[in-house]
PQR file with spaces between the fields and no chain letter, atoms N, CA, C, O and H, PARSE charges and radii, in Angstrom:
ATOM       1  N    UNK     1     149.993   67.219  -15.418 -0.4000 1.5000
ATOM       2  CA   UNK     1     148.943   67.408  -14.453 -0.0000 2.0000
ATOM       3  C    UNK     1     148.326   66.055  -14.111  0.5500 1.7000
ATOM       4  O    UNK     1     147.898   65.337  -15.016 -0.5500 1.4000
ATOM       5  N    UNK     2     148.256   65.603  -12.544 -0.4000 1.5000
ATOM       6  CA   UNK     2     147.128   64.638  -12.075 -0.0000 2.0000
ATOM       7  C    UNK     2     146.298   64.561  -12.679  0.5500 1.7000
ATOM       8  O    UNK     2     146.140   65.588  -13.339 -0.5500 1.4000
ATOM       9  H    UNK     2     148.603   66.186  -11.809  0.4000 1.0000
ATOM      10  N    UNK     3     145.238   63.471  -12.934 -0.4000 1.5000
ATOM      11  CA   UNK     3     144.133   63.740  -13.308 -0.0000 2.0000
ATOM      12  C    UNK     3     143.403   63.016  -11.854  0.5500 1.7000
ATOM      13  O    UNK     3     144.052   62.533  -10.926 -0.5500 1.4000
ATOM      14  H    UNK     3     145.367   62.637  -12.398  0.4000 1.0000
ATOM      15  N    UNK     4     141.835   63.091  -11.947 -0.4000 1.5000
ATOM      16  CA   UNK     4     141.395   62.135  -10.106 -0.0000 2.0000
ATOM      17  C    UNK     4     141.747   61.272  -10.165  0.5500 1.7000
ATOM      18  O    UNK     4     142.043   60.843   -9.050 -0.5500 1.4000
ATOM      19  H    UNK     4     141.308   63.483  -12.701  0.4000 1.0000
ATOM      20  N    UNK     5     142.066   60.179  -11.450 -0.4000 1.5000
ATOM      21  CA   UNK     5     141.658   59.072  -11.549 -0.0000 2.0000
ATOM      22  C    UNK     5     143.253   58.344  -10.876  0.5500 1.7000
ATOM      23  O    UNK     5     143.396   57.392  -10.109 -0.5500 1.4000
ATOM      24  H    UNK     5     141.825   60.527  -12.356  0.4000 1.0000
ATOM      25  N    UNK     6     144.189   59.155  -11.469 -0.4000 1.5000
ATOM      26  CA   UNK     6     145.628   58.774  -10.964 -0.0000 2.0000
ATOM      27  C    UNK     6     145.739   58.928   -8.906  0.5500 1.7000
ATOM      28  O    UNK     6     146.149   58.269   -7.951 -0.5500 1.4000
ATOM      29  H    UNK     6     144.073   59.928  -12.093  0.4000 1.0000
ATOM      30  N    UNK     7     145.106   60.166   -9.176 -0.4000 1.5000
ATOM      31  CA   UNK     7     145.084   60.568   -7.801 -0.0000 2.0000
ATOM      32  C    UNK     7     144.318   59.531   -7.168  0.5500 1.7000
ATOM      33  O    UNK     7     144.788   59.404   -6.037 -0.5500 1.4000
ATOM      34  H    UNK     7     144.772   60.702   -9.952  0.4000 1.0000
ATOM      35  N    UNK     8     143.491   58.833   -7.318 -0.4000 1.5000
ATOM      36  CA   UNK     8     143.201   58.127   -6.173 -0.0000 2.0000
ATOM      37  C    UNK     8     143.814   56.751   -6.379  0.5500 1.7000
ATOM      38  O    UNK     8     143.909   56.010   -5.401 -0.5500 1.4000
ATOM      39  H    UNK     8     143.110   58.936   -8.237  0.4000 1.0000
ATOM      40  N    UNK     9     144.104   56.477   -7.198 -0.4000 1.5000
ATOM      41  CA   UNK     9     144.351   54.536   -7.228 -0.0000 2.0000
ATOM      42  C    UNK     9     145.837   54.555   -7.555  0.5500 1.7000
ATOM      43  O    UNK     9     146.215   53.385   -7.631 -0.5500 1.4000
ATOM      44  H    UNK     9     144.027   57.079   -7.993  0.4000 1.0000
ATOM      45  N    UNK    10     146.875   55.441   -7.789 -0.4000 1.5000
ATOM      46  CA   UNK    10     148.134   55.802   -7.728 -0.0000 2.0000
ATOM      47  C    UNK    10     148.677   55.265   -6.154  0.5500 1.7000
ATOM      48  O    UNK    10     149.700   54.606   -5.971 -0.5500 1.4000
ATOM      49  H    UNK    10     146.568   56.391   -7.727  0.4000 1.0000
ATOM      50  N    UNK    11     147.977   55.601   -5.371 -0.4000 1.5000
ATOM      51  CA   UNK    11     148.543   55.030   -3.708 -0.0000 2.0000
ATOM      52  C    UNK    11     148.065   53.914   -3.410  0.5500 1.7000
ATOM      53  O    UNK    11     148.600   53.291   -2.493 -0.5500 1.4000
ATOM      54  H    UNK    11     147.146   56.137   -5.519  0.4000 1.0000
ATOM      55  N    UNK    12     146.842   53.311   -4.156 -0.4000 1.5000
ATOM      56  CA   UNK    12     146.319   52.009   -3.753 -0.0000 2.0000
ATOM      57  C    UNK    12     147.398   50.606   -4.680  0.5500 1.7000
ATOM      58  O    UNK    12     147.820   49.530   -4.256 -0.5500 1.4000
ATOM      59  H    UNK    12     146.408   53.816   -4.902  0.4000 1.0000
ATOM      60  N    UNK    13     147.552   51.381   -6.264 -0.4000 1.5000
ATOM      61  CA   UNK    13     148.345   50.328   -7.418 -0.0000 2.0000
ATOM      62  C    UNK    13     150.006   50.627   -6.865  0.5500 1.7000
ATOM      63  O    UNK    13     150.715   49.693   -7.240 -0.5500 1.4000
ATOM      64  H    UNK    13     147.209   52.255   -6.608  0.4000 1.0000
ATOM      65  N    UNK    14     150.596   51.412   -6.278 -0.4000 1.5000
ATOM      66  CA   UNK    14     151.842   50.994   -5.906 -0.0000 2.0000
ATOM      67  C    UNK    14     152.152   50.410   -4.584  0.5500 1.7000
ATOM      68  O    UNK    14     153.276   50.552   -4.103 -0.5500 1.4000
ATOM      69  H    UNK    14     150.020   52.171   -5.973  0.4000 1.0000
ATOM      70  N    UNK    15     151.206   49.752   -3.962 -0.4000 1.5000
ATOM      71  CA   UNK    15     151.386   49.449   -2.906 -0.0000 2.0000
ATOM      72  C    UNK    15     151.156   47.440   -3.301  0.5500 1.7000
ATOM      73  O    UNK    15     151.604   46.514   -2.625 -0.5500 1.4000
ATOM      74  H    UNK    15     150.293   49.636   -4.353  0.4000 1.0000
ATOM      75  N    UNK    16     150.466   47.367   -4.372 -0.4000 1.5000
ATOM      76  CA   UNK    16     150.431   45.918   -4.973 -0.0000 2.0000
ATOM      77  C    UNK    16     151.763   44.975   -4.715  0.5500 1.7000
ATOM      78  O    UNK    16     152.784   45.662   -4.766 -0.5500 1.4000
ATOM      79  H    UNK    16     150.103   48.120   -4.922  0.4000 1.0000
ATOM      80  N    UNK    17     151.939   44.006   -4.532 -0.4000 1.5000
ATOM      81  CA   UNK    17     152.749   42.969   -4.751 -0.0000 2.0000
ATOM      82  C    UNK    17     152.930   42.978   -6.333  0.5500 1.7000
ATOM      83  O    UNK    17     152.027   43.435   -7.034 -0.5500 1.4000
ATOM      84  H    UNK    17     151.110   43.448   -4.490  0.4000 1.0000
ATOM      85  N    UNK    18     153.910   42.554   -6.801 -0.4000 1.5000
ATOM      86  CA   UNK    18     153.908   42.786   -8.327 -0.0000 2.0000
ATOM      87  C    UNK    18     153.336   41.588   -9.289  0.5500 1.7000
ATOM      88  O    UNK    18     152.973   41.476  -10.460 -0.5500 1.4000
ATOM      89  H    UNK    18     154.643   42.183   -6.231  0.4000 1.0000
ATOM      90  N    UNK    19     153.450   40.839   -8.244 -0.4000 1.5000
ATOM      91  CA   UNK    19     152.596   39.425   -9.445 -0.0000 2.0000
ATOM      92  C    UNK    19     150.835   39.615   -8.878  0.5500 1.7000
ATOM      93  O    UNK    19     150.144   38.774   -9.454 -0.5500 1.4000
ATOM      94  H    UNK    19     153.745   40.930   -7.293  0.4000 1.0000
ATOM      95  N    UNK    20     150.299   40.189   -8.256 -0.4000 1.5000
ATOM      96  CA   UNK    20     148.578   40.386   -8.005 -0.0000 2.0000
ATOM      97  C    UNK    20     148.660   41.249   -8.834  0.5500 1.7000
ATOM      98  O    UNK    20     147.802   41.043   -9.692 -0.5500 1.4000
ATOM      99  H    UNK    20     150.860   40.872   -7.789  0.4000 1.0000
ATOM     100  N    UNK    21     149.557   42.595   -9.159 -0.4000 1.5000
ATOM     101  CA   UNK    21     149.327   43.387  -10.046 -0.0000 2.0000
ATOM     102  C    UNK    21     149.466   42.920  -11.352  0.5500 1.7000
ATOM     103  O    UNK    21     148.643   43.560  -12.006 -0.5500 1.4000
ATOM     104  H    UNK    21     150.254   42.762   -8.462  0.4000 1.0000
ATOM     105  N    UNK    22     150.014   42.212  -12.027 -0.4000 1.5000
ATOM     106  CA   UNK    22     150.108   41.903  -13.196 -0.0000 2.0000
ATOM     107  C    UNK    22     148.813   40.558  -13.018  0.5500 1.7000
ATOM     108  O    UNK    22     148.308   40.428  -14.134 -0.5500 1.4000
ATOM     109  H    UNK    22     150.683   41.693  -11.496  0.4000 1.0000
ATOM     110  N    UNK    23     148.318   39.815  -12.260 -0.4000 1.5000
ATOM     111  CA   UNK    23     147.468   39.233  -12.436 -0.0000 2.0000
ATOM     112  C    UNK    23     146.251   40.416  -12.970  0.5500 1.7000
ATOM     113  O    UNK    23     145.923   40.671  -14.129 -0.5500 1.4000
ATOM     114  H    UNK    23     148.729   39.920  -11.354  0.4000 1.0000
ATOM     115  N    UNK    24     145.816   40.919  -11.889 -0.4000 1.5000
ATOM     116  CA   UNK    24     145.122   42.222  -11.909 -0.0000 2.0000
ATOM     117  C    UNK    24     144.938   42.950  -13.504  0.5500 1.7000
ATOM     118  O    UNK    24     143.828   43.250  -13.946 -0.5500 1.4000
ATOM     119  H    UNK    24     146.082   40.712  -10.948  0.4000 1.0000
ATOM     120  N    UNK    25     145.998   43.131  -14.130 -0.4000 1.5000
ATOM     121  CA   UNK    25     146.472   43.739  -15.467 -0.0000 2.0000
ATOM     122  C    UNK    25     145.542   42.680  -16.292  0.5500 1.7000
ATOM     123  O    UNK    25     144.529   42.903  -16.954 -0.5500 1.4000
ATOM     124  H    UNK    25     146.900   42.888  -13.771  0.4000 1.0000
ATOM     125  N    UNK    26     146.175   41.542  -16.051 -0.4000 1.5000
ATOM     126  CA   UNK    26     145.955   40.557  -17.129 -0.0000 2.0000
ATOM     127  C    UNK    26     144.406   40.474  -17.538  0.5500 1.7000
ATOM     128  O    UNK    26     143.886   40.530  -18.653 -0.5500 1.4000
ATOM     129  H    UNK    26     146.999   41.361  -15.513  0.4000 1.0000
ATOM     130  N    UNK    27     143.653   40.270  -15.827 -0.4000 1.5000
ATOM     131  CA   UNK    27     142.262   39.988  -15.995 -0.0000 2.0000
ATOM     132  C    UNK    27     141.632   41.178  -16.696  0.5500 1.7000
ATOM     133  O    UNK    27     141.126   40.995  -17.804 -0.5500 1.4000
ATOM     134  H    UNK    27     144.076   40.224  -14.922  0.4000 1.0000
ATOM     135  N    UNK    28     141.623   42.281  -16.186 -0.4000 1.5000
ATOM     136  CA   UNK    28     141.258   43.302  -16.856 -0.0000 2.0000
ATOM     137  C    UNK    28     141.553   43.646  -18.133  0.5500 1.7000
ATOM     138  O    UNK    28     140.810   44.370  -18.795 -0.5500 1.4000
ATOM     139  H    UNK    28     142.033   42.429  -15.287  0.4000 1.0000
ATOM     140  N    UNK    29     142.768   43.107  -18.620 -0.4000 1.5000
ATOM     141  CA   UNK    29     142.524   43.170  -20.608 -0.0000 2.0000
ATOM     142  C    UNK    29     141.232   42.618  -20.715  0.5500 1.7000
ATOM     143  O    UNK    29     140.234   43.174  -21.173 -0.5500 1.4000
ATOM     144  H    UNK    29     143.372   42.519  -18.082  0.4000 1.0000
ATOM     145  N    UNK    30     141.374   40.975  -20.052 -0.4000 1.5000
ATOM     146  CA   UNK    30     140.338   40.060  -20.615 -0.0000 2.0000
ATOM     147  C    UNK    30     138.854   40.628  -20.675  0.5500 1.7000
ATOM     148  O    UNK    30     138.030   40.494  -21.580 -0.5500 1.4000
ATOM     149  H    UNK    30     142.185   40.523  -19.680  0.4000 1.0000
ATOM     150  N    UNK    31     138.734   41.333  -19.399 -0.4000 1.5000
ATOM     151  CA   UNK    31     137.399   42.123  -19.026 -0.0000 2.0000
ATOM     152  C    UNK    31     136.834   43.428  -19.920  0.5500 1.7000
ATOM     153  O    UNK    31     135.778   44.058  -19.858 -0.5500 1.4000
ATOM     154  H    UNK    31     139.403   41.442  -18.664  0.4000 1.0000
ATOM     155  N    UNK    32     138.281   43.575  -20.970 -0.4000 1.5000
ATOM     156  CA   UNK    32     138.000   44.654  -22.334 -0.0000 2.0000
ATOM     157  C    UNK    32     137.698   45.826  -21.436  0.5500 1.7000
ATOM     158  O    UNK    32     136.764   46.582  -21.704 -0.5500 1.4000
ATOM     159  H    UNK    32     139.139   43.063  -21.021  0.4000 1.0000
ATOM     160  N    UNK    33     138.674   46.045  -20.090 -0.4000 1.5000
ATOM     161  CA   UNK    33     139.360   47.574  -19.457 -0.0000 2.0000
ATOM     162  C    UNK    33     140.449   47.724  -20.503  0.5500 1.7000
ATOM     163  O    UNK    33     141.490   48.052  -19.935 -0.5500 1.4000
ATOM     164  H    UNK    33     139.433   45.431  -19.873  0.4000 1.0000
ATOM     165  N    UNK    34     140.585   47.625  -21.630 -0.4000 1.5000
ATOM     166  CA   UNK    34     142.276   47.648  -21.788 -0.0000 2.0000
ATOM     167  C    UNK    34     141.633   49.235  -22.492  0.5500 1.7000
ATOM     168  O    UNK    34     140.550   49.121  -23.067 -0.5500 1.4000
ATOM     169  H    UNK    34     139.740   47.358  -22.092  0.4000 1.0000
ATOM     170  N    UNK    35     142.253   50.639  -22.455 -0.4000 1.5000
ATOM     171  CA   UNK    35     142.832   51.515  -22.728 -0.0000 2.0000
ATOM     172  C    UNK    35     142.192   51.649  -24.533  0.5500 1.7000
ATOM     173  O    UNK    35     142.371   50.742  -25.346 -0.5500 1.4000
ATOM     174  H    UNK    35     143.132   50.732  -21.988  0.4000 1.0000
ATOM     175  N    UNK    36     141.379   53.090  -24.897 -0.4000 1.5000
ATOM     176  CA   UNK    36     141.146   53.122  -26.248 -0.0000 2.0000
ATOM     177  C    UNK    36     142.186   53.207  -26.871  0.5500 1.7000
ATOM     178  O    UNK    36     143.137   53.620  -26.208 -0.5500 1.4000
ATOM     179  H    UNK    36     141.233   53.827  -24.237  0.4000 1.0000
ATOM     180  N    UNK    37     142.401   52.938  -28.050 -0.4000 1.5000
ATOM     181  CA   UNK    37     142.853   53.444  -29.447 -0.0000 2.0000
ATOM     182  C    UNK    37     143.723   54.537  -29.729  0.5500 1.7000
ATOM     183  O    UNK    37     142.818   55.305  -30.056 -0.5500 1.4000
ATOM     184  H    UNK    37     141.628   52.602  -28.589  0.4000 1.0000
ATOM     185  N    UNK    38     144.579   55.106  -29.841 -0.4000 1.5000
ATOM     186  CA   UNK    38     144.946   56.540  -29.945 -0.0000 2.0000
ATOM     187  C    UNK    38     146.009   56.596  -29.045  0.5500 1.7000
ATOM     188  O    UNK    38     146.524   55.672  -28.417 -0.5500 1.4000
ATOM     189  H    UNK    38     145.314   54.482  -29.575  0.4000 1.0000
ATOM     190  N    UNK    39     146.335   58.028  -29.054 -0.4000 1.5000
ATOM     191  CA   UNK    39     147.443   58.543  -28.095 -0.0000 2.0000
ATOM     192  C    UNK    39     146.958   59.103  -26.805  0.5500 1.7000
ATOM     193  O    UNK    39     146.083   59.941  -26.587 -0.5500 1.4000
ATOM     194  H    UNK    39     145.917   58.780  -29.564  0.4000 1.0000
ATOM     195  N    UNK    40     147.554   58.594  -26.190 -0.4000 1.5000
ATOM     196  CA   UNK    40     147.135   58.618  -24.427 -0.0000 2.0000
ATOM     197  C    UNK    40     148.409   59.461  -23.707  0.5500 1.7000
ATOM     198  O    UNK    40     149.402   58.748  -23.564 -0.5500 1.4000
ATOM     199  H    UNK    40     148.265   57.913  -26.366  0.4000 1.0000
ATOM     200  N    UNK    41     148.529   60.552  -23.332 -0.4000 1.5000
ATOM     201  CA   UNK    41     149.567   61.185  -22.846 -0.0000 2.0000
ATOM     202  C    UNK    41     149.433   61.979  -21.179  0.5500 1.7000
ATOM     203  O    UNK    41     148.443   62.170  -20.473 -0.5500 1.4000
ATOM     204  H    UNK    41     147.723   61.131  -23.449  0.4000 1.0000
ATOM     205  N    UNK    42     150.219   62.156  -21.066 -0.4000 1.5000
ATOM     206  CA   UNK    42     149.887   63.270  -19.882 -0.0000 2.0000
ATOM     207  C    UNK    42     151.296   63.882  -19.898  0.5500 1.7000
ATOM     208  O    UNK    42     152.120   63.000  -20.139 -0.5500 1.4000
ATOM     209  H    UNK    42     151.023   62.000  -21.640  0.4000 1.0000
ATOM     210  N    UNK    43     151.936   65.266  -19.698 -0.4000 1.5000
ATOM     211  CA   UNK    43     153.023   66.183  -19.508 -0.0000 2.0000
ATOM     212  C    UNK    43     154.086   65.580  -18.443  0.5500 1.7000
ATOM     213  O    UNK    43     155.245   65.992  -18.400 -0.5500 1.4000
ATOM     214  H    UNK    43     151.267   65.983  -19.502  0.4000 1.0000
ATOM     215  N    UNK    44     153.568   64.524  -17.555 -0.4000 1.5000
ATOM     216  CA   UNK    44     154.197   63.730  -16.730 -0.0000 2.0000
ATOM     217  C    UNK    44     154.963   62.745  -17.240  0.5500 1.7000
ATOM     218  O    UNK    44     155.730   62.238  -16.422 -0.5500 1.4000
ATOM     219  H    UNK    44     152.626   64.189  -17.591  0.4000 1.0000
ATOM     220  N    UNK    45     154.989   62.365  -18.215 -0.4000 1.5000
ATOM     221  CA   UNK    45     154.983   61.299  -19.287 -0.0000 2.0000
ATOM     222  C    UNK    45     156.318   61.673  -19.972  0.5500 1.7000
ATOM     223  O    UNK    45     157.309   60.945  -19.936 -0.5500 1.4000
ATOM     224  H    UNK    45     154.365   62.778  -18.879  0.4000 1.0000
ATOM     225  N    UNK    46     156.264   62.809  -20.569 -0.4000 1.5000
ATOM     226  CA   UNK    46     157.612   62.989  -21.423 -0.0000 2.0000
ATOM     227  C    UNK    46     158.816   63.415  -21.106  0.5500 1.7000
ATOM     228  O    UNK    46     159.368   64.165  -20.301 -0.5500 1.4000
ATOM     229  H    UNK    46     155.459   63.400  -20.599  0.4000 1.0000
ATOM     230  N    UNK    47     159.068   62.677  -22.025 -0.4000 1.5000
ATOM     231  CA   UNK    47     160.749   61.662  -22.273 -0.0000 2.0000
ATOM     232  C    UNK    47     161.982   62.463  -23.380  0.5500 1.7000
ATOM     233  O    UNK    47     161.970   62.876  -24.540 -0.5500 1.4000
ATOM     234  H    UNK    47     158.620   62.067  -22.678  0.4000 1.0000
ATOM     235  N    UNK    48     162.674   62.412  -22.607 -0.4000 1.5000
ATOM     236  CA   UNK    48     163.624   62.653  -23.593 -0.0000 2.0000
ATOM     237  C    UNK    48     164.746   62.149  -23.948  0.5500 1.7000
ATOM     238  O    UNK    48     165.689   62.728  -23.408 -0.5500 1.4000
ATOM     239  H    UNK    48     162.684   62.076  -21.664  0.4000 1.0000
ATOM     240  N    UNK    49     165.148   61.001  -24.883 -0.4000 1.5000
ATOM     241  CA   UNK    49     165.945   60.385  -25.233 -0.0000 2.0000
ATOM     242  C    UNK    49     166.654   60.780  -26.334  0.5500 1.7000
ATOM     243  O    UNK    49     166.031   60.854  -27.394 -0.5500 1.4000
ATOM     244  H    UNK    49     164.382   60.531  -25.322  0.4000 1.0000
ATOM     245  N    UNK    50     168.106   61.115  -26.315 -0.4000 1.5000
ATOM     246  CA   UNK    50     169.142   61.015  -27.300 -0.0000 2.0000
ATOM     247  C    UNK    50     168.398   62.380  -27.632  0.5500 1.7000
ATOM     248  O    UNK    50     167.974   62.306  -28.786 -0.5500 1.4000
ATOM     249  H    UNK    50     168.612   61.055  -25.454  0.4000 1.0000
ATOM     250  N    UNK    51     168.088   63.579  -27.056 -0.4000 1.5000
ATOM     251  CA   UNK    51     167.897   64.685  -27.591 -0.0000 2.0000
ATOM     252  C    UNK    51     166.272   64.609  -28.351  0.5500 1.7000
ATOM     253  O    UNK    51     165.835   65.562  -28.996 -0.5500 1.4000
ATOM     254  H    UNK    51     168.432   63.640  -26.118  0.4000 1.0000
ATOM     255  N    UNK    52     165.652   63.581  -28.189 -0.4000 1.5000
ATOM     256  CA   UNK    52     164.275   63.232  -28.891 -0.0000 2.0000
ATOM     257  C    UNK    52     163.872   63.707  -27.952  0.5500 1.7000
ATOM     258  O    UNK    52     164.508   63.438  -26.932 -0.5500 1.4000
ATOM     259  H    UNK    52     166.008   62.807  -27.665  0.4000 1.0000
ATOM     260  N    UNK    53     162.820   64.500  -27.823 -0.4000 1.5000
ATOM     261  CA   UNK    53     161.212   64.831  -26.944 -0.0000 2.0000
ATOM     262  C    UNK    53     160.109   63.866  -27.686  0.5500 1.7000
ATOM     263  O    UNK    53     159.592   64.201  -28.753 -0.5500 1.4000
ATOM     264  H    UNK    53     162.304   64.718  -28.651  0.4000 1.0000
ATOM     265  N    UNK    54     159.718   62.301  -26.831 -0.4000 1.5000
ATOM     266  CA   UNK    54     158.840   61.910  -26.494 -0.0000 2.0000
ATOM     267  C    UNK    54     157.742   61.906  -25.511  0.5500 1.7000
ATOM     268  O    UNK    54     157.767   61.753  -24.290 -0.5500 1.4000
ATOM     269  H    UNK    54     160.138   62.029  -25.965  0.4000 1.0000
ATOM     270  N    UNK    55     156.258   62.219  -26.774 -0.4000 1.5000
ATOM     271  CA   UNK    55     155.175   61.947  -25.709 -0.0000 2.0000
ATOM     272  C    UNK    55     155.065   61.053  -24.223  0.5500 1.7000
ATOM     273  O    UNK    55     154.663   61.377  -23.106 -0.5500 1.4000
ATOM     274  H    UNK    55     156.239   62.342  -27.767  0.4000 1.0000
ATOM     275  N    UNK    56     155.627   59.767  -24.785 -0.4000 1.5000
ATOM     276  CA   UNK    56     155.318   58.844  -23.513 -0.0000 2.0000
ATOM     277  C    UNK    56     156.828   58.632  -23.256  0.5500 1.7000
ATOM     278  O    UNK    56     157.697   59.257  -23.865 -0.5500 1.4000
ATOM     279  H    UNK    56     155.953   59.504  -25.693  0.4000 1.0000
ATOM     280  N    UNK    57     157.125   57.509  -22.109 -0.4000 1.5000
ATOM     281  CA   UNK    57     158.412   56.909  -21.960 -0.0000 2.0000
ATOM     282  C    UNK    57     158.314   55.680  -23.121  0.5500 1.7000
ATOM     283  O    UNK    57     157.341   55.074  -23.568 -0.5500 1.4000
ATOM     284  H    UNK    57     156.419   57.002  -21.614  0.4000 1.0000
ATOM     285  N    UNK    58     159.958   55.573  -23.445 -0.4000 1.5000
ATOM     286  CA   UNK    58     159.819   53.591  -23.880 -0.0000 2.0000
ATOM     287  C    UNK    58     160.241   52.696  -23.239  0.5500 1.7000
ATOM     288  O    UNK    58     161.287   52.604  -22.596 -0.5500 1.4000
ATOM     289  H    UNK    58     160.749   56.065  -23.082  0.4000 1.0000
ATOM     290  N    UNK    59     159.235   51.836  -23.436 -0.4000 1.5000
ATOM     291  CA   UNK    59     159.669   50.945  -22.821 -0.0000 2.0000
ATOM     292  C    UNK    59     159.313   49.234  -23.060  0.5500 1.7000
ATOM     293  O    UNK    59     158.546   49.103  -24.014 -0.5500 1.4000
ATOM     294  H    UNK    59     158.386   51.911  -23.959  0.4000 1.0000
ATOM     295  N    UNK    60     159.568   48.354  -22.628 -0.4000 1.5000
ATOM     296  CA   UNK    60     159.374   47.048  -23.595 -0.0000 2.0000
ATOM     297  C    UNK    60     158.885   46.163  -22.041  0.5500 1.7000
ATOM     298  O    UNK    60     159.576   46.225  -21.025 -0.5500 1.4000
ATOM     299  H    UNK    60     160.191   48.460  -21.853  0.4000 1.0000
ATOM     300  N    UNK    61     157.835   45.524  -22.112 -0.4000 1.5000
ATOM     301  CA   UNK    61     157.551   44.601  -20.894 -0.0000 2.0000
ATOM     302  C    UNK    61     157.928   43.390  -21.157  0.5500 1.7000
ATOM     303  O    UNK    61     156.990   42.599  -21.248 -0.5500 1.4000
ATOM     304  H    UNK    61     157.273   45.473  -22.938  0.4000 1.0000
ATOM     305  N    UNK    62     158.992   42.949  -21.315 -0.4000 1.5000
ATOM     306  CA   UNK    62     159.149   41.236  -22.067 -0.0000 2.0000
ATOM     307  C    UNK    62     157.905   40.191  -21.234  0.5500 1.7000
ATOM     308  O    UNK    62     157.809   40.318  -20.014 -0.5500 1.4000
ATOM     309  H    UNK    62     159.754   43.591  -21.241  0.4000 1.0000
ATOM     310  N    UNK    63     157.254   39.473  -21.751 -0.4000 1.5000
ATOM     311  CA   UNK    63     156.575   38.111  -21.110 -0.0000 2.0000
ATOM     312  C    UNK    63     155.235   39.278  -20.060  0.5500 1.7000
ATOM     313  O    UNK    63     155.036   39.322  -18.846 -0.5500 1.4000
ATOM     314  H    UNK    63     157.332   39.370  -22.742  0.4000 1.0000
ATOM     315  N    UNK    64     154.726   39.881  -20.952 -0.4000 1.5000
ATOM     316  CA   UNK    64     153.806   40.860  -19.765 -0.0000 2.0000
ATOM     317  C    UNK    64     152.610   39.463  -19.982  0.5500 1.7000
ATOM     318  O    UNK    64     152.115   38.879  -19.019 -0.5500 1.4000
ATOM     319  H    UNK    64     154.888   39.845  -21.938  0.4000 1.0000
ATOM     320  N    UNK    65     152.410   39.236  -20.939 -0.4000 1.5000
ATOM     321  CA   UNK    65     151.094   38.181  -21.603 -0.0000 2.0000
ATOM     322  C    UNK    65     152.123   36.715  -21.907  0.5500 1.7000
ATOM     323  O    UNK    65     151.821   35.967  -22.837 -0.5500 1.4000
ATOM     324  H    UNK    65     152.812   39.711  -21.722  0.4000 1.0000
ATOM     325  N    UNK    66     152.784   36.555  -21.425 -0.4000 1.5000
ATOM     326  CA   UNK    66     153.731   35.261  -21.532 -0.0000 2.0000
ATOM     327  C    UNK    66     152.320   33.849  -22.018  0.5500 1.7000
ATOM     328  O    UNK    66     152.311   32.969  -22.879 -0.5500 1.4000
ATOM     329  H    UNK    66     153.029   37.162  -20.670  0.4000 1.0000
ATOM     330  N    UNK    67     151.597   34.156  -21.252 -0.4000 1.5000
ATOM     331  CA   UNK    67     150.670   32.792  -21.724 -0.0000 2.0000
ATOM     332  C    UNK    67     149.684   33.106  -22.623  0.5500 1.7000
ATOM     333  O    UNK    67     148.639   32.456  -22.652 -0.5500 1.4000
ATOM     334  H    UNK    67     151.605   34.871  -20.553  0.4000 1.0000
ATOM     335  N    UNK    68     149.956   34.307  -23.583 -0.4000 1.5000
ATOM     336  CA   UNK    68     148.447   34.985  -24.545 -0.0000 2.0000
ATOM     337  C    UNK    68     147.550   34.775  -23.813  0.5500 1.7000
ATOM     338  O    UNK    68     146.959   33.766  -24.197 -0.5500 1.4000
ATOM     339  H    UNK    68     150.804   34.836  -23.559  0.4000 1.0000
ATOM     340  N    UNK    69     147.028   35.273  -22.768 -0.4000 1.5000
ATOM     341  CA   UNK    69     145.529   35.057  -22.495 -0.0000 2.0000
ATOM     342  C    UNK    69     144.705   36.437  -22.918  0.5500 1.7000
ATOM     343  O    UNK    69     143.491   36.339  -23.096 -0.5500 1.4000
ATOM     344  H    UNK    69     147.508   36.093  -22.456  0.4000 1.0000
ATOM     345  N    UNK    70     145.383   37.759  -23.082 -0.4000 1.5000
ATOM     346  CA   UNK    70     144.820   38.714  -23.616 -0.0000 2.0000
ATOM     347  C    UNK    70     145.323   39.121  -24.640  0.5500 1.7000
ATOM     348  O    UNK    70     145.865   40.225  -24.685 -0.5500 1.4000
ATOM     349  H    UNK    70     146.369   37.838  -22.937  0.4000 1.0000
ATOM     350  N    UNK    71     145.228   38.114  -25.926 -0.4000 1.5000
ATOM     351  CA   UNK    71     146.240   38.649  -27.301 -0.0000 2.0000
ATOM     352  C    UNK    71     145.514   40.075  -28.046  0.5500 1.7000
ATOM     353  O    UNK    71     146.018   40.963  -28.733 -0.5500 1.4000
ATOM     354  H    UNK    71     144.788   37.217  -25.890  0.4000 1.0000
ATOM     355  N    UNK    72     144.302   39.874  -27.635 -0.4000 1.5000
ATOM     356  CA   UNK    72     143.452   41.589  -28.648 -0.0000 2.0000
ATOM     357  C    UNK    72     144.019   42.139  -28.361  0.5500 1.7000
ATOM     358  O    UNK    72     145.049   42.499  -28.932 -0.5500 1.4000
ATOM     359  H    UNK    72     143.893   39.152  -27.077  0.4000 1.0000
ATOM     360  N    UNK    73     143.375   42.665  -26.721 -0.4000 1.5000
ATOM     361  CA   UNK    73     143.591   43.901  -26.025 -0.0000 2.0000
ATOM     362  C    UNK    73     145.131   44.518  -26.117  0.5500 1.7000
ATOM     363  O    UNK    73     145.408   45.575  -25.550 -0.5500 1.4000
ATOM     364  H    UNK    73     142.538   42.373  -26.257  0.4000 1.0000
């Protein structure tokens, strides 16, 4: 299920150039937007690999923080 929050900025964040968006990403760790603690899911989300039912997809961003500027978050 949508939630609003997808619903509205879902048509605004895929329309990004991909390096403003990952700028965008970056600043906002720094700004401590980064995402609580825990498991974060939605039914949209799951995956099924090699017969596994996963909550989320996997996936690996190589060099997302290439220069550590948001190592916490």
């Amino acid at each position: 299920m949508i939630n609003a929050f997808e619903r509205m900025s879902m048509p605004i964040l895929s329309r990004l150039d991909p390096e403003t968006a990952h700028s965008l990403a970056i600043q906002g760790l720094k700004l401590g937007l980064a995402p609580t603690p825990g498991p974060l899911s939605s039914g949209r989300l799951q995956t099924n690999l090699a017969g596994i039912i996963l909550p989320n997809p996997v996936g690996l961003a190589a060099g997302f923080d290439k220069n550590a500027e948001a190592v916490a978050p």
